[in-house]
C-alpha positions, 0 to 999 in steps of 0.5 A: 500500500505504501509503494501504491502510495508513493507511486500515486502520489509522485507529484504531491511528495515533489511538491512537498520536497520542493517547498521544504527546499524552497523554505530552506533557501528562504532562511538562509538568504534571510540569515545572511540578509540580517548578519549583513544588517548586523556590519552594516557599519562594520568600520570607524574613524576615530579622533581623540584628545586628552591629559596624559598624567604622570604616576608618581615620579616615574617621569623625572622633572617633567610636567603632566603631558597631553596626548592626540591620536587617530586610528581606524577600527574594523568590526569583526563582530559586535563585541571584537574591534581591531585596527592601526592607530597614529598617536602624539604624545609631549611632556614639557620639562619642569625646572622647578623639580630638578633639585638647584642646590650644589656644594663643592670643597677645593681639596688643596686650599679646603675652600668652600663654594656652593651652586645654584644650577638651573635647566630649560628645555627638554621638552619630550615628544612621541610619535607613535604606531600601534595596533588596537584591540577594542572588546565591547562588554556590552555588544553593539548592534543597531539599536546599541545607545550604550557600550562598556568597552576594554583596549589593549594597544600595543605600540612602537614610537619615536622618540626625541628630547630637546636640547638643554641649556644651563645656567650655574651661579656660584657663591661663597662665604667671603664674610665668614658668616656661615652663609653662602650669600656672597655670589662670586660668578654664573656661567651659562652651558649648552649641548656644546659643553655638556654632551648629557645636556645635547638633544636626544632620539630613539626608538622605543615601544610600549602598551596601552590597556584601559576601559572606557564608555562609548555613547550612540547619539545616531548609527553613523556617529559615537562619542567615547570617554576612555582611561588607559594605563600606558606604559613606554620601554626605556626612554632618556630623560632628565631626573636629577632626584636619581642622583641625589643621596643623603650621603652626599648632604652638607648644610649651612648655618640657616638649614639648606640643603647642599649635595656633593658637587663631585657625586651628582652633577659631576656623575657621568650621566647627570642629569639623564636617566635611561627609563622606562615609564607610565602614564595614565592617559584619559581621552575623550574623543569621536568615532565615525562610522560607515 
């Protein structure tokens, strides 16, 4: 009966199995039309700018910096976003941290003069190229308004510091009072006398890793507010509190404070250290999407 059946009803079973075969091909087209809803806007542009803040000492006698950057962004789905990035990053030198106060005794007449030393110049740029790693915690689709997100950067910069010039005045107790007021002559230095002090480039390298909040005022265009923790690979730098020990100490009679002449601006690399160092960079910023 069933053989009966099946050769009866031939035309009713192909019209059966072509509609399941048309219905089939009906979801597929209409899976892949939606997974193409989903990147419709599967690329951005983005700009930014903000602080970057130096942690601690880590950044010697330099001021907190400011930071811009630029990259383009590839979503390959809706919570992993990769893509290049151009970044520029500047500290200015503060004279006001590099320690002024010096002291030297003649060791064949045993006299004592002390140093007032100041420095300018030595500003700090980086140019830097990196690779973006964006991971949304909250996924972004076409009705997203609100996105938690981490980035990783890994980078390699350029890195160059301005020449310094110096100036030191000298002074000493020619009235016996105990007190180094009597000021005997100043002298000015530049990159041509003192090789620390000549202007500086290498390349370095480093990471970013940071969270942020981005928000979808339309599909075509989000704002975005993020922090990072930045960390560079060793760069040269003026930090002149490394060469500076309490075994070095003289004082006079009114309580300043002195360090050996010979022991810290003597040392063959003052004021330049070799260092790495960190930062935490906040930025705010734009991304257009397409």
């Amino acid at each position: 009966m069933t053989l009966n059946f099946i050769a009866n009803n031939r035309l009713l079973l192909g019209t059966i199995f072509t509609s399941l075969a048309f219905s089939w091909c009906s979801a597929q087209d209409e899976g892949q039309a939606v997974a193409q809803a989903r990147i419709t806007r599967s690329k951005g542009l983005y700009a930014a700018g903000g602080p970057a803040l130096i942690l601690g000492k880590n950044l010697g006698d330099y001021l907190d910096g400011f930071g811009m950057e630029g990259g383009f962004l590839k979503r390959l789905n809706k919570v992993l976003s990769v893509g290049p990035s151009l970044s520029y990053l500047s500290f200015k030198y503060d004279a006001f941290k590099t320690y002024p106060y010096y002291w030297y005794r003649d060791p064949s007449t045993g006299t004592e003069i002390v140093m007032e030393y100041y420095q300018t110049g030595g500003d700090i740029r980086l140019i830097s190229m990196g690779c973006d790693f964006k991971v949304n915690f909250v996924p972004v689709g076409d009705h997203t308004t609100v996105s938690i997100f981490g980035i990783a950067r890994p980078f390699f910069s350029s890195v160059a510091r301005d020449d310094f010039s110096a100036r030191a005045d000298f002074y000493g107790d020619l009235d016996g009072d105990k007190l180094f007021t009597d000021k005997v002559q100043s002298t000015n230095f530049t990159a041509k006398e003192i090789e620390q002090l000549a202007s500086d480039s290498k390349l370095s390298g480093g990471v970013n890793l940071g969270f942020g909040a981005e928000l979808f005022p339309s599909k075509q265009m989000s704002l975005f507010l993020q922090a990072s923790f930045c960390y560079t690979l060793p760069i040269r730098y003026a930090a002149t509190e490394s060469f500076l020990s309490p075994s070095f100490i003289f004082k006079d009679s009114a309580g300043v404070t002195y360090y050996d002449f010979n022991k810290t601006l003597l040392a063959p690399d003052f004021p330049i250290v070799n260092k790495g160092f960190s930062s935490l960079n906040v930025r705010a910023g734009m991304i257009y999407n397409f």
